[in-house]
N, C-alpha and C positions, 0 to 999 in steps of 0.2 A: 799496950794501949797506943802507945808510938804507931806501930804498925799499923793498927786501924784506922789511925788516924789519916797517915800517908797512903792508904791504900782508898780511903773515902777522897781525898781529897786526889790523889791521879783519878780516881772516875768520875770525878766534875771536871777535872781540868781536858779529859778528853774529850769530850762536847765542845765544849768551852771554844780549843783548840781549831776541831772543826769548824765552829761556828766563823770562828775569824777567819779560818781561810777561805771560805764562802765570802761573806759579810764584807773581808777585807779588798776584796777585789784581785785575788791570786788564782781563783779556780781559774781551770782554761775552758771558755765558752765560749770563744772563737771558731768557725769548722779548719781554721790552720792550725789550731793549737794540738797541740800532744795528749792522750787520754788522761782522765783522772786515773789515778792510779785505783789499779783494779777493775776498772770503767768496764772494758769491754769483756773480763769473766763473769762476774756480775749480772749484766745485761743480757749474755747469752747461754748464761743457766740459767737465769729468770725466763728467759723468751722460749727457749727451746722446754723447758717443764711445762707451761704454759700448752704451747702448742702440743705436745704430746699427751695431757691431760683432755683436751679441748676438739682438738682437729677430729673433721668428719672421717670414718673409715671406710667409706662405700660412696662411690663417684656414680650420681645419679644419674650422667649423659655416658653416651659412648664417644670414642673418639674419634670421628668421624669426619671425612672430608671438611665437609659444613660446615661441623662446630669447630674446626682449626681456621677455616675459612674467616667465621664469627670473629672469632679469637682472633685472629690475624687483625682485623679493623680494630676491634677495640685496643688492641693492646699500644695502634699507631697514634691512637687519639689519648689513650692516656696513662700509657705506660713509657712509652719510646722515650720523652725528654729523659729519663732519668736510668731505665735499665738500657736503651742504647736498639738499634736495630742491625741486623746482620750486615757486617762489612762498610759499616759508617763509621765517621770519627765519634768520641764522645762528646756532647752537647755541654756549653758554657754552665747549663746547671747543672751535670753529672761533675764536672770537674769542681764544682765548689759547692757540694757537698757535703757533710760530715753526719754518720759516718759515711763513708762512698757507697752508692748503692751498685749492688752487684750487675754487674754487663750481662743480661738472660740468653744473649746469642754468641758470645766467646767462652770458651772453655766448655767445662761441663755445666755452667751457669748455674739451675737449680734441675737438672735433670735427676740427679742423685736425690733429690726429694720426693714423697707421696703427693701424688695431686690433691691429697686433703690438705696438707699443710700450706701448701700453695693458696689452696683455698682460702684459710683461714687468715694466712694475713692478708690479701687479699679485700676479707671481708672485714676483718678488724681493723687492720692497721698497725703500723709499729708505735709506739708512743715515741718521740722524740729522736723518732731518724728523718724524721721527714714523707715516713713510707706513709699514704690516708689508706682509709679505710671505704672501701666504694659501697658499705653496705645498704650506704640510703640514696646514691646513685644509679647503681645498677641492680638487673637483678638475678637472682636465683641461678637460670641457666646461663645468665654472661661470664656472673663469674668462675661458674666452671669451663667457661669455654677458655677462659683466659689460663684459670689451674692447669687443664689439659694442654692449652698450648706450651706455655713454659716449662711443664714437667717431661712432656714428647719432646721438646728445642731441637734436641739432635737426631730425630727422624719422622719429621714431618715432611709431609709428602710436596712435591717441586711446584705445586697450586699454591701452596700457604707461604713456602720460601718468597715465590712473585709476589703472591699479596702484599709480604711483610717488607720489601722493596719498593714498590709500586706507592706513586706520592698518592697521598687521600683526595679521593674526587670533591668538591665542592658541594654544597648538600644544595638539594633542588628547588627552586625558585629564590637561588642567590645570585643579585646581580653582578656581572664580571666587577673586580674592581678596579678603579681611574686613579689615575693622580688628581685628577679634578676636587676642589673642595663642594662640600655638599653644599647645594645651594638652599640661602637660609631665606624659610617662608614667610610673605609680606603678613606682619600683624591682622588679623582680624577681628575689626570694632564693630561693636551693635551699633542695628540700624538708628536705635533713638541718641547715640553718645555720636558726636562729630569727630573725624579724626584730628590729632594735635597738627599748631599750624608751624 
């Protein structure tokens, strides 16, 4: 009876436990802190089942000049702060990260992956790395432009390498900008109200 008793009462006291080291303000939720313990086995057998249950198995574009061309612009506009662009430093937000998001143009980056799974976080997102999910931004064929570029990284053709160098041009009918403050418009009062004196 002893024993059930001690054995009921360790599996409340381990909640219990958890609960303070949450609650008590010990977990590390800092991006300097050190993983929870087990944090990142956990997280990337959850994510990788995930994706291998989940991810598309047939890349609906080819890979083609264009679509790495494609790919090349979008990935500058909203990839680069955080996966990094060829032969650049890393960006103030990649360095204070957690977890650090992977550099897609040093190493083998995510070449070693299928462009579905690419895709899919991509489209989903990571819950809780910071990675978004561009599913209701972009669409359908961007995101595979962008799967196929990161998945090719180390032999795209010397077009897309310039692109992904190449600063983003200015979108069209934006005026250059000034150091000048924007000049602020005199009030306009109806004809029947007098302006204040």
């Amino acid at each position: 009876m002893k024993f059930i008793g001690g054995l009921l009462l360790g599996l409340l006291l381990v909640p219990f436990g958890v609960y303070l080291y949450f609650a008590g303000g010990s977990a590390p939720v800092a991006t300097t802190d050190s993983d929870i313990p087990f944090e990142t086995f956990f997280a990337h057998k959850a994510l990788n089942a995930r994706i291998k249950k989940d991810m598309p198995k047939n890349v609906p574009i080819q890979p083609t000049e264009a679509n790495y061309l494609a790919g090349a612009e979008l990935y500058k506009q909203g990839c680069a702060v955080c996966h990094g662009l060829p032969l650049a430093p890393k960006t103030p937000i990649a360095t204070g990260m957690y977890p650090r998001p992977p550099l897609l143009f040093e190493g083998k980056g995510v070449t070693d992956d299928e462009p579905g799974e690419s895709y899919w976080k991509i489209f989903n997102g990571i819950r809780l790395t910071g990675m978004p999910g561009f599913s209701k931004s972009l669409s359908e064929t961007q995101m595979w432009q962008l799967a196929l570029l990161v998945a090719n990284a180390d032999k795209l053709p010397s077009s897309a390498k310039t692109a992904l160098v190449t600063p983003i041009a200015p979108a069209a009918n934006t005026p250059p900008a000034t150091n000048a403050p924007p000049a602020t418009p005199a009030p306009v009062f109806p004809s029947s109200v007098p302006p204040p004196k």
